[in-house]
C-alpha positions in Angstrom: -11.2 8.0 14.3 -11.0 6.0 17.4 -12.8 3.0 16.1 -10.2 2.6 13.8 -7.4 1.7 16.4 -9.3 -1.7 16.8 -8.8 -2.8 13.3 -4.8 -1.9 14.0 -2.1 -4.9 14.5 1.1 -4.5 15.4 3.8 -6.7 13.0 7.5 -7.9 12.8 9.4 -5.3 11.0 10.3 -6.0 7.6 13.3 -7.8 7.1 14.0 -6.0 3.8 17.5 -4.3 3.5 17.5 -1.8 6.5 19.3 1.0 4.2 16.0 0.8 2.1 13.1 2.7 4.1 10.8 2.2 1.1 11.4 -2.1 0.4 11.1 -1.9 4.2 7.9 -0.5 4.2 6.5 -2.3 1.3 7.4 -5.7 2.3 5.5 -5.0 6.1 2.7 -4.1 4.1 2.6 -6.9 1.9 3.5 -9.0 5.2 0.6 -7.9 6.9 -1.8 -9.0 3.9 -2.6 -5.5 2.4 -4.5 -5.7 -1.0 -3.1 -2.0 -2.0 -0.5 0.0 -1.3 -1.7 3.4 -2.1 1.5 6.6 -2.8 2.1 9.8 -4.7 6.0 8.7 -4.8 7.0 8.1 -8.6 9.9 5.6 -7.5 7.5 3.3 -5.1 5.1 3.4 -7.9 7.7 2.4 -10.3 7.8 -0.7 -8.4 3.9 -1.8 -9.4 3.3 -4.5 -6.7 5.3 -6.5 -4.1 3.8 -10.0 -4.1 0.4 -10.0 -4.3 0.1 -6.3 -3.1 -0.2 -3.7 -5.6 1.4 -0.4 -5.9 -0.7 2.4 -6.9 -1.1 6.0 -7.0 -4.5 7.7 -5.0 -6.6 7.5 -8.5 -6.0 4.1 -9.5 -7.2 3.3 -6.3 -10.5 5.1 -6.5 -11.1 3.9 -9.3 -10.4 0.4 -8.2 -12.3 0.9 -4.8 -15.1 3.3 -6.6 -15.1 2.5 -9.9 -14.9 4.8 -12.8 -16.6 8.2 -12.5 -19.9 8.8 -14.1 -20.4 10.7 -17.1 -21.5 14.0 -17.1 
């Protein structure tokens, strides 16, 4: 787990409305250049991508990582 603190950055906060914890957190994603934004949460899935970030829930994103699973 430690190796992974090397990859980390630290960014501006979002400048999204402060009220809105989500767009706040979507917009520093999509700031920071993330590919995927990965959530169980129905209304930040709603929302499908922020730029050129997309929104998806934990299966989409295996299968876009993984691909689809073999057939038994």
């Amino acid at each position: 787990m430690q190796e992974l603190f090397g990859f980390a950055s630290l960014i501006k906060d979002a400048s999204a409305s402060r009220g809105d914890s989500d767009a706040r957190l979507l917009v520093a994603a999509a700031g920071a250049g993330a590919d995927l934004f990965i959530t169980g949460d129905k209304a930040v899935l709603k929302r499908k991508s922020v730029g050129a970030m997309r929104i998806v829930s934990p299966r989409d994103a295996w299968l876009i990582l993984f691909g689809p699973e073999p057939a038994a």
